[in-house]
C-alpha positions as CSV (number, residue, x, y, z in Angstrom):
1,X,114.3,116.3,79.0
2,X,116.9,118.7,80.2
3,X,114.6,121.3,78.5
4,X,111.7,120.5,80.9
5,X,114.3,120.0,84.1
6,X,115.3,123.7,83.7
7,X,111.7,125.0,83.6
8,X,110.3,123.4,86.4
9,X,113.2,124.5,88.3
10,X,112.3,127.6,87.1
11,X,108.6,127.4,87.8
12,X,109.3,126.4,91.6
13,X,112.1,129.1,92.1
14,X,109.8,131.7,90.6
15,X,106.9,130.9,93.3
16,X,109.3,130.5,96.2
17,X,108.7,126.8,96.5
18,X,113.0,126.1,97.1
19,X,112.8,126.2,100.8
20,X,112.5,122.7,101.6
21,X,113.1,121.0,98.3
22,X,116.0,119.6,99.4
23,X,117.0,115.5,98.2
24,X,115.5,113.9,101.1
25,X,112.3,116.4,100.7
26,X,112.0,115.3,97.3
27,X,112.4,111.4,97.5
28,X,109.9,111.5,99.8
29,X,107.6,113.5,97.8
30,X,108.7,111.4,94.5
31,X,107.1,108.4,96.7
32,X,104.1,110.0,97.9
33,X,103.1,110.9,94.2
34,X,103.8,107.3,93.7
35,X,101.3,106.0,96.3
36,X,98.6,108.3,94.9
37,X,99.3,106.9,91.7
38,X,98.7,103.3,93.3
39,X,95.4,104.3,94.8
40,X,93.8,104.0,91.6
41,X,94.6,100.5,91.0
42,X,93.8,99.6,94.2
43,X,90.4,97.8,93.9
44,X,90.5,97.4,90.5
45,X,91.7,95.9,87.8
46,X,94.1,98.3,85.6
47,X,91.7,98.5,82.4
48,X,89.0,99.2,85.1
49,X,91.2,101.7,87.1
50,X,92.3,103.7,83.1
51,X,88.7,103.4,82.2
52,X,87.3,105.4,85.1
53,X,90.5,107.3,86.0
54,X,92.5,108.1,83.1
55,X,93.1,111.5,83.8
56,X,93.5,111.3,87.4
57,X,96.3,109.0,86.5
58,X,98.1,111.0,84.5
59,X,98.4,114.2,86.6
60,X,99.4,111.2,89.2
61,X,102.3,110.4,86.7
62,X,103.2,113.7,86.2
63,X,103.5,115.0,89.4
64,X,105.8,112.0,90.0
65,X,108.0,113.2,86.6
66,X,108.3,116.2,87.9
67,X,109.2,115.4,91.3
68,X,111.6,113.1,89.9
69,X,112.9,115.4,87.5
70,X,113.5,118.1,90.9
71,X,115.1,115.0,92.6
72,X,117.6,114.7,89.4
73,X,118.7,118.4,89.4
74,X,119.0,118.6,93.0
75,X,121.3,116.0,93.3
76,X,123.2,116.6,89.5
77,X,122.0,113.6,87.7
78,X,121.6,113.1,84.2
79,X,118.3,110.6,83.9
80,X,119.2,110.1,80.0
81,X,122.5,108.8,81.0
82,X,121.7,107.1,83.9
83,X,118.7,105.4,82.5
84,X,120.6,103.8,79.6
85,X,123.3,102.9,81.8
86,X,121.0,101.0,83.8
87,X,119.4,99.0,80.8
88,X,122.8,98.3,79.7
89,X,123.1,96.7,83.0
90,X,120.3,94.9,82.8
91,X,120.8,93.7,78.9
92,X,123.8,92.3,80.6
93,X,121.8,90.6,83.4
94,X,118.9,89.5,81.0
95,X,120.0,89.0,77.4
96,X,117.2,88.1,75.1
97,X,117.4,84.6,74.5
């Protein structure tokens, strides 16, 4: 994942696209990805909405990963880490009965 992280940042520095990717900037762009992703689903079911729009969907995904993934070395977080954490949390919270 780090791997990926470092060449996106790459990518966008390369093409001048650091001006205004800035933590704000990018949580509201990591959002907006996510609405387009929604779209899909909108007036149909989700086998309906994969059926017709599977690609769609996944560029939808991935421009949300990546935006996320921006967001994450912007603001020096490790999404491994921090996304184990979280399910230890919520092991905690919701142990398997």
């Amino acid at each position: 994942m780090k791997d990926l992280q470092n060449e996106i940042v790459n990518f966008t520095e390369e093409r001048g696209w650091t001006g205004n990717k800035d933590a704000r900037n990018l949580a509201i762009s990591i959002s907006l990805e996510a609405n387009e992703l929604l779209e899909y689903f909108q007036w149909n079911n989700a086998k309906e909405a994969i059926t017709k729009n599977k690609d769609e969907i996944a560029e939808e995904a991935a421009d949300v990963y990546i935006y996320l993934l921006q967001f994450a070395a912007a603001l020096g977080i490790d999404l491994e880490t921090e996304a184990r954490k979280k399910m230890e949390k919520i092991a905690i919270r919701f142990p398997v009965k």
